[in-house]
C-alpha positions as CSV (number, residue, x, y, z in Angstrom):
1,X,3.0,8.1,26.5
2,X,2.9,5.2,23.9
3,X,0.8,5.9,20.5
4,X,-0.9,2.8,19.6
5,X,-0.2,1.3,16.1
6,X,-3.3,1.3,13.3
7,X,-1.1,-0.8,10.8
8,X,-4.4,-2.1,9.5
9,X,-6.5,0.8,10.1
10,X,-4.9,2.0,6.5
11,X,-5.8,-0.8,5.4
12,X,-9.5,-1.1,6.5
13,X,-10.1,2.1,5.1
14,X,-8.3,1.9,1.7
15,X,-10.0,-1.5,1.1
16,X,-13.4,-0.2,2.3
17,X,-13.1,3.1,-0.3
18,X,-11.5,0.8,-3.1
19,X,-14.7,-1.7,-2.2
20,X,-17.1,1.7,-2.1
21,X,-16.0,2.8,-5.3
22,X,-15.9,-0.5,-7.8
23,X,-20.1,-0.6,-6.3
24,X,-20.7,2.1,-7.2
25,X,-18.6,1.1,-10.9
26,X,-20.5,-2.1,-11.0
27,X,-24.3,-0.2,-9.8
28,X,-23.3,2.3,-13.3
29,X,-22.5,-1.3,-15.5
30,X,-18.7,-1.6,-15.0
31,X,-18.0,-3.8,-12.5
32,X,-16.0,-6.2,-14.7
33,X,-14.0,-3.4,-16.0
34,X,-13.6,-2.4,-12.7
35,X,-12.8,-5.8,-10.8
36,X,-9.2,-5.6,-10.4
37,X,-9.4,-2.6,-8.3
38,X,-10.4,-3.8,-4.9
39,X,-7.3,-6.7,-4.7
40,X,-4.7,-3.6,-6.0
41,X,-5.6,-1.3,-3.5
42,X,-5.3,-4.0,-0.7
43,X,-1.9,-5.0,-2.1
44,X,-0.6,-1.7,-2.3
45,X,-1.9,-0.7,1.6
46,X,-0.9,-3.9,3.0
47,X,0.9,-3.3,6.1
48,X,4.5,-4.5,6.1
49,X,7.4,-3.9,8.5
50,X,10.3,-2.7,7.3
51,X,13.7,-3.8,8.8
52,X,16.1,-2.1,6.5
53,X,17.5,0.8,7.8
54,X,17.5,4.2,5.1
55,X,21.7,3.2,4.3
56,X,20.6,-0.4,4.1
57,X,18.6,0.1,1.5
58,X,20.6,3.6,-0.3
59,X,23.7,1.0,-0.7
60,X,21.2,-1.4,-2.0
61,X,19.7,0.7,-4.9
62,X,22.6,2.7,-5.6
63,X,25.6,0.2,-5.1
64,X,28.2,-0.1,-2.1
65,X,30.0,3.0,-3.1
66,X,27.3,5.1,-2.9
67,X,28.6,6.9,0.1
68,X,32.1,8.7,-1.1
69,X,32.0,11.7,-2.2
């Protein structure tokens, strides 16, 4: 059985919350204060595919030698 894929299901629902949350900040009087919120939370649930394997990106952080031992 295949399990369809909500990439941007994350993403509609963080956005919607982060969007829920600076109205009710700007409905209390700090929606400047608060206007950077919506675009961080979108950045940081963007969906993005990853085509690094977990040892493509262990001998990327921690060097090439990172596997003796």
């Amino acid at each position: 059985m295949r399990v369809p894929n909500h990439r941007w299901l994350r993403f509609a629902i963080t956005s919607g919350l982060a969007l829920a949350v600076w109205g009710l900040a700007a409905a209390h009087g700090y929606g400047w204060a608060m206007i950077w919120l919506p675009a961080m939370v979108a950045g940081a649930a963007w969906p993005r595919q990853s085509k690094r394997t977990l040892d493509q990106c262990r001998m990327r952080v921690l060097g090439r030698h990172s596997r003796q031992g």
